[in-house]
N, C-alpha and C positions, 0 to 999 in steps of 0.2 A: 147576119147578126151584127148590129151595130151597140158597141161596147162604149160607156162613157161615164161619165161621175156627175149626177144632179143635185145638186144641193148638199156635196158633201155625202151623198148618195152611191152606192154603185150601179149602175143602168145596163139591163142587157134588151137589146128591141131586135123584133123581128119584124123590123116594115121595110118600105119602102122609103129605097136612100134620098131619093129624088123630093121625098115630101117636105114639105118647110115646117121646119122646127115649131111655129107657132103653132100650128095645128096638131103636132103630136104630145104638146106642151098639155095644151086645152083639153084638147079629145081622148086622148088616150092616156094619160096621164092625170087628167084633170086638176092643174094647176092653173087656172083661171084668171089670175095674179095679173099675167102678161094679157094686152088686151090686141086688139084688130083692129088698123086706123083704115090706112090705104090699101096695104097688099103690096106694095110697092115700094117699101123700103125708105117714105119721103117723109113722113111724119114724125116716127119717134114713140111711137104709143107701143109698141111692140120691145122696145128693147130687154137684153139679157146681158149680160155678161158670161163670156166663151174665154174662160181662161186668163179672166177681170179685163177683156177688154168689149165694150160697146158694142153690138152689132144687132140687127134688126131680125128677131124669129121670124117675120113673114117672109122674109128673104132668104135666111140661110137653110139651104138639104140638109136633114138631118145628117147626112153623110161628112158634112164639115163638123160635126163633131166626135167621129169618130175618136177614141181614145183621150178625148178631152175633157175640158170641166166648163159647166153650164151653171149658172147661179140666176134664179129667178127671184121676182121680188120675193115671194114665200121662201127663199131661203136667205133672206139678205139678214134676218133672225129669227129665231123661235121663237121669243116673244116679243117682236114690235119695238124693242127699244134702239133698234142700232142709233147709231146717233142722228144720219140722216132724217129715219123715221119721225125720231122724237124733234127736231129741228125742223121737221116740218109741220109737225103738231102745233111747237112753239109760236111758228110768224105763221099761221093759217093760211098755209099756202094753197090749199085746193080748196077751187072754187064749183066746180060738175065733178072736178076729179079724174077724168077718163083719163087724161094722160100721165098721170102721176105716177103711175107703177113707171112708166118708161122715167120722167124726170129724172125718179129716184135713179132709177138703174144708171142715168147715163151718168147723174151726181156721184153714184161710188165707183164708177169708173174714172171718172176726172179724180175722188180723191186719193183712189190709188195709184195714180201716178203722181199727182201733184199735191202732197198732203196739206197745203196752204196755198191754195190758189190764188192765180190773180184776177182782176177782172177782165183782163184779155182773156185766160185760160176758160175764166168760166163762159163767156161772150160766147169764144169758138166752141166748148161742149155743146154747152145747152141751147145753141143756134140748130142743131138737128134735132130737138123735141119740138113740137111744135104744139103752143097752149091757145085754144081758141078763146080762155074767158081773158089770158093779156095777164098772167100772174107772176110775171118775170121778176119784178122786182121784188118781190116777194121769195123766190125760186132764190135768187140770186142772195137774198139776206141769210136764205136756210140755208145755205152752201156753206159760207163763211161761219156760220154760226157751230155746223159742223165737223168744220174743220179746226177750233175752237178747242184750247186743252180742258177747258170746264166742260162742256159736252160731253168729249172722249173718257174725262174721265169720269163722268157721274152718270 
């Protein structure tokens, strides 16, 4: 039995430790949020936040989270406003869209460590999402924008 906190959630599973979190995300939980680039951890379209830090579900055994906290896009708010989300509405950042749930996720990992980032900071985050419509600058304007006390606070 593998015990953990999703979305502010308590989780108790009885699988298999070995499975990658994306898929027990998906499948058995059907949070859908988080998507499937590679399987190999090189993309970025998968990510989650494991205790607010970035890490790829197609890579991580459910077993690394054992007794920890999991935050999917579906739980980054209840209702769509976090500041990110709405900051990404703002500069129209998605273009297909596929990898935006990761974008996001890895954006409020960078902002919870660096609550005003810089462009080095955001460079090195968002350098492991990878956008194939080219929406960086756009990526990069919603960052700051959400890191932004007008944002945060309205």
């Amino acid at each position: 039995m593998i015990t953990f906190t999703l979305n502010g959630e308590p989780r108790e599973l009885d699988l298999d430790p070995n499975q990658p979190l994306l898929w027990v995300l998906r499948d058995h939980l059907g949070l859908t949020g988080t998507k499937y680039g590679c399987g190999q951890g090189e993309c970025g379209a998968c990510i989650v936040l494991l205790d607010n830090e970035p890490v790829n579900a197609c890579s991580t055994p459910l077993a690394a989270v054992r007794e920890r906290s999991v935050t999917t896009i579906e739980g980054l708010s209840r209702d769509g406003r976090h500041p990110l989300q709405l900051a990404w509405i703002i500069e129209e950042v998605p273009q297909c869209g596929y990898c935006q749930s990761g974008q996001i996720m890895m954006a409020a990992g960078l902002l919870a460590k660096h609550p005003r980032p810089t462009e080095e900071q955001i460079d090195a985050a968002m350098s492991q999402v990878l956008c194939r419509c080219g929406t960086y600058g756009r990526i990069r304007r919603a960052i700051h924008r959400a890191a932004s006390p007008e944002v945060k606070g309205g």
